[in-house]
N, C-alpha and C positions, 0 to 999 in steps of 0.2 A: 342821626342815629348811629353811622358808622363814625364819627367824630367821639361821639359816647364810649361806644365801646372799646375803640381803639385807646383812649383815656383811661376806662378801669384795666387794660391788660397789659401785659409786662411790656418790658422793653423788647424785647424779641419778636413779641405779635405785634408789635407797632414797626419796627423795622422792616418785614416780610410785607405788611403792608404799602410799605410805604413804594418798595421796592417794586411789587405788583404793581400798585396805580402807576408809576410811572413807566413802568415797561409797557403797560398799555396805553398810554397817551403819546408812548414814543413808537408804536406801531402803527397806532392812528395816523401822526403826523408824516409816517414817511408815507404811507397808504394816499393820504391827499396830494402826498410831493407830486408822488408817482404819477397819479390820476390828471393832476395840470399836465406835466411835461409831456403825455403822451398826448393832451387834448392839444397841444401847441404843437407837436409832430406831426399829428393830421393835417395834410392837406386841407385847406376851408374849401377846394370844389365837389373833395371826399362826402360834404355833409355831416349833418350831427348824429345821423340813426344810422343805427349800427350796420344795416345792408341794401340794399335794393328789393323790389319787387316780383323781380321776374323768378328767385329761388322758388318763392312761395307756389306763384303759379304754378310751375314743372309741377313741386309734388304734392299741389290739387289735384292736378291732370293724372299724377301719379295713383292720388288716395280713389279717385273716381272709379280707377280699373281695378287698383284691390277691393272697394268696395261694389261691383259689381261681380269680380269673382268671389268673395268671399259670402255673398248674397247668394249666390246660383247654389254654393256649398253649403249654405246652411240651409237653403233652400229643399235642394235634394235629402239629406241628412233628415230633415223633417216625415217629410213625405215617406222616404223609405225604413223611417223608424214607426208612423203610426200606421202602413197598411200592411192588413195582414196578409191577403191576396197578393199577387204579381205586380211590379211597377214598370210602365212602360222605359222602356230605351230614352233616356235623353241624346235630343241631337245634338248636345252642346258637347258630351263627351261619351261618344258613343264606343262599345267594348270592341277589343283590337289586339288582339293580343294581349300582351301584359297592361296595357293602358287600361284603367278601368276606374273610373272615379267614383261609381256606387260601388266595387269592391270592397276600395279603404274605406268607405264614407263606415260600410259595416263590420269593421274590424275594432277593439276595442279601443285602439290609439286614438281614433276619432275623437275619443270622451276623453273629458279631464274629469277628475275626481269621482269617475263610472257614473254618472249623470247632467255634465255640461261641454255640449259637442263645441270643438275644439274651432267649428268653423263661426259660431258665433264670438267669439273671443277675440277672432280675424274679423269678424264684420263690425264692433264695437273699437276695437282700435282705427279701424280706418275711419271712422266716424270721427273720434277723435282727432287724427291728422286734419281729418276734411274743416273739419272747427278752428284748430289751431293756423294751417296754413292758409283760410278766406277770410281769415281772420287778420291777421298779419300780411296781407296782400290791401286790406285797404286802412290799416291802423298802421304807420310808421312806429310809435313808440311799444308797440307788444310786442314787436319784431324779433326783440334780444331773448325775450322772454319763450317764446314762439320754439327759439331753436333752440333753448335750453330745453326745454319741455320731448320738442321731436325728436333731442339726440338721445335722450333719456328713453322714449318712449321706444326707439329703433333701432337704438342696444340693445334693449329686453327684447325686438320682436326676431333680432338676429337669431337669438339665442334658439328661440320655438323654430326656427327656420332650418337652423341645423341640424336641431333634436326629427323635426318630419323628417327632410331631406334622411339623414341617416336607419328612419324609420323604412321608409319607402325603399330604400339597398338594400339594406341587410335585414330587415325584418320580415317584409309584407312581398309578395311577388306581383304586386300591382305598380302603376304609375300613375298619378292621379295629374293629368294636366294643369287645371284650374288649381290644382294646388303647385305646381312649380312657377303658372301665372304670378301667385301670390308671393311665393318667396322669392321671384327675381323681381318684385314690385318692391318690395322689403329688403333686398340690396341697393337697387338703384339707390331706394331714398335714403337711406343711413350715409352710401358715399357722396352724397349730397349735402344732406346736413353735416358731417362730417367736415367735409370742404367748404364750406359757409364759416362752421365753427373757426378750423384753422386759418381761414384768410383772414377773419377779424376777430383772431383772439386776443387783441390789445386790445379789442372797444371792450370785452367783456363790464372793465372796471370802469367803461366812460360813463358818466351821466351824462340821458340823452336830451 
């Protein structure tokens, strides 16, 4: 059909064309060059998939305590959103001064869009992680895909780590501990996957 039309249309749409298809057939071809020469630069003791095992592990062990802190938080946040009466002291973060993690939990920051607390948003991403990293801990070929997925998902969670953290200084005269739990859980793993990324960002392009 593109044979067709290219036939009813001038010389000029037949040239542009022409010039297309081969500029993408010549990017194709250096793209496969590319993709041999580095599979022949790999060490054969390096392996075909793109990392090892143990990154993943770390930030299972990693996603396990965000998701246990960010449980306790959405946890609390429930509880002291549906009783009308007094909620007892949790011992997990009990008040201390400026520390006070039902303080923020009841501050409006807590909520995104004034009805979805910001702590399940935290416990749904680490769910996530937790999928993708036991995942890629016993599946070698999802591995690449894995970190793709966790550097993407750990850049966006920096970003809400900052915006709290800043919330918590300059906003709110509280400190919520299980919330600094969580954003130094969501640094570690970002410079983690980060440096996974970077030590084999030549496999990106290998077929594994």
């Amino acid at each position: 059909r593109t044979q067709r039309l290219l036939t009813r249309g001038s010389g000029m749409g037949r040239h542009i064309e022409y010039k297309s298809t081969n500029f993408l057939k010549a990017w194709w071809l250096r793209r496969q060059a590319r993709i041999d020469a580095l599979a022949e630069a790999i060490p054969p003791d390096d392996g075909p998939f793109f990392t090892g095992g143990l990154p993943f592990v770390a930030l299972f062990v990693l996603a396990c305590i965000g998701t246990f802190s960010s449980a306790f938080l959405s946890y609390r946040h429930v509880l002291l959103e549906s009783q009308t009466g007094g909620v007892g002291e949790s011992f997990l973060c009990r008040a201390q001064g400026n520390i006070n993690c039902d303080a923020i939990l009841l501050t409006d920051y807590s909520v995104l869009f004034g009805y979805f607390p910001s702590a399940f948003l935290g416990l749904i991403g680490f769910v996530f992680v937790l999928w993708c990293a036991g995942t890629a801990v016993f599946n070698e070929r999802l591995r690449k895909i894995a970190v793709s997925l966790l550097l993407m998902y750990f850049s966006t969670a920096m970003v809400f780590s900052s915006y709290y953290l800043y919330v918590m200084k300059y906003k709110v005269d509280y400190i919520c501990t299980w919330c600094l739990v969580v954003h130094a859980v969501n640094l570690i793993s970002f410079v983690a996957v980060l440096a996974v990324s970077i030590k084999n960002r030549k496999k990106f392009l290998l077929r594994e």
